[in-house]
N, C-alpha and C positions, 0 to 999 in steps of 0.2 A: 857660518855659511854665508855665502856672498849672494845673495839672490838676482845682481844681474848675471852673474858667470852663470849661475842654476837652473834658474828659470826658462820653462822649459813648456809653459803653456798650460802649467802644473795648477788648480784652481787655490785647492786648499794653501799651496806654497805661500804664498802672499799673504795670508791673514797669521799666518804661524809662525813665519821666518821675519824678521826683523830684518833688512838691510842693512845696505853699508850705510855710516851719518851722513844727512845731507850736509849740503856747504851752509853753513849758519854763521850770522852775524855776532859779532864779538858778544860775548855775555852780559847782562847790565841787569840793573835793580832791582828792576821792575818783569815782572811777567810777561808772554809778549801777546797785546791786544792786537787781533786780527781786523782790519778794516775792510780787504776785500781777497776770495782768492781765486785765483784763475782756473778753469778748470778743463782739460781737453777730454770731449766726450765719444766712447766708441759702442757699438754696438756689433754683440755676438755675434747675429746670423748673418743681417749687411754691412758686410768688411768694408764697402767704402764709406758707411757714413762715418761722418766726424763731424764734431761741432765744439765751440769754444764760448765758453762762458767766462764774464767777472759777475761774482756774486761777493755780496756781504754773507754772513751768518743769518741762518735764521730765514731770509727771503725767498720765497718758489719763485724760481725759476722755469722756464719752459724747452723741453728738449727737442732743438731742431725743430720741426712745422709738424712735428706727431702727437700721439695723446698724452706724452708723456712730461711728466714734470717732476724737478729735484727740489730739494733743500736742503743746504748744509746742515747741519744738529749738532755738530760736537767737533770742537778741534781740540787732538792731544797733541803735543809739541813735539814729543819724544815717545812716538808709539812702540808697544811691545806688548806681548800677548801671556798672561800667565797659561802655562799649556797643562797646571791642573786644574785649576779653575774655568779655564779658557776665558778669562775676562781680559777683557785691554786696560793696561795700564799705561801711565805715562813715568820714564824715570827719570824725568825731572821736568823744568819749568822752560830750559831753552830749548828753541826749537831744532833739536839734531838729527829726528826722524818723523818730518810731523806727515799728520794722517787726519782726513777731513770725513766723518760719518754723514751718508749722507743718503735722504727719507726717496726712492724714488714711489711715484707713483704717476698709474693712468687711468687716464678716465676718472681721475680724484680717490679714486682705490688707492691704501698702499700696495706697492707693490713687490718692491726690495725694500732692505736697506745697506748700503754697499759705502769700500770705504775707499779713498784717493789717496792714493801714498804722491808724497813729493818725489820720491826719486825711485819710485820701483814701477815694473808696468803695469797695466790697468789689472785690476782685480774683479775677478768674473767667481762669482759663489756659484756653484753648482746651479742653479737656477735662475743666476741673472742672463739677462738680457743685454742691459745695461754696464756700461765701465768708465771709470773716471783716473784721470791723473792730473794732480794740482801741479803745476808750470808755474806756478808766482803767485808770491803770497804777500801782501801789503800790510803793515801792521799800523798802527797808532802811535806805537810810541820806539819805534827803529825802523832802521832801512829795511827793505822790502829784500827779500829772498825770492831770486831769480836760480827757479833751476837749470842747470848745463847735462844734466843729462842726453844722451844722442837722442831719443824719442823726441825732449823737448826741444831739444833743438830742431830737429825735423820739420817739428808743427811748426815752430815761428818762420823758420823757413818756406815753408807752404805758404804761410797767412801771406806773406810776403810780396811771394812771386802773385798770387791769386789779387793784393789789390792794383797791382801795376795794372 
């Protein structure tokens, strides 16, 4: 199932359905180290905010001028959901569906933890607030993977016109 054809505002959709592959760089050796990844950030109830992050792994971040703050936790390259288990696995090492877990909290509380697909739209769990979508993902040791999806294209388009 094609989850941008589907997708439909569906919450559970997104952590269950697997996409289509993203556009990934050719195959190589080595595993791919993430250096930094871009993240376009929305929120449920105020449909206009937006905000955009580069974050390395690991680092909080802060969301927009409010209580809130992220940290990435986990990149799988090739996200997929066992739906007995319901655990995330990854089926394999290149990145062909990669998906960013990531810790929100406010006020220093956790509060979520929600995950960034590179090429599907934000994903909002039943009780987030919070939603993310990774737009670029810089790695260590390959070229960086620039998503083409319309969403991400949107936003670089925004950022655009916004700093003229």
């Amino acid at each position: 199932m094609n989850l941008r054809t589907a997708w439909s505002g569906a919450v559970i959709g997104a952590a269950l359905v697997v996409g289509t592959p993203a556009l990934s760089a050719p195959p190589t050796s080595a595993a791919p180290k993430v250096k930094t990844v871009t993240l376009h950030v929305f929120h449920r109830i105020f449909r206009n905010f937006q905000d955009r992050i580069v974050t390395p792994l690991g680092k909080e971040f802060r969301i927009g001028d409010s209580d809130y703050t992220g940290r990435v936790v986990e990149f799988v390259p090739d996200f997929a959901m066992d739906l007995k288990t319901r655990k995330v696995v990854s089926r394999s090492t290149e990145p062909k569906n990669p998906a960013f877990r990531i810790i929100v909290r406010r006020n220093g509380e956790p509060r979520d933890t929600v995950w960034a697909f590179f090429d599907l739209p934000p994903h909002f769990a039943p009780k987030s607030e919070i939603g993310f979508v990774a737009t670029e993902i810089a790695f260590t040791n390959r070229p960086a993977l620039v998503n083409r999806d319309s969403l991400a294209v949107k936003m670089r388009r925004m950022e655009k016109e916004e700093a003229q």
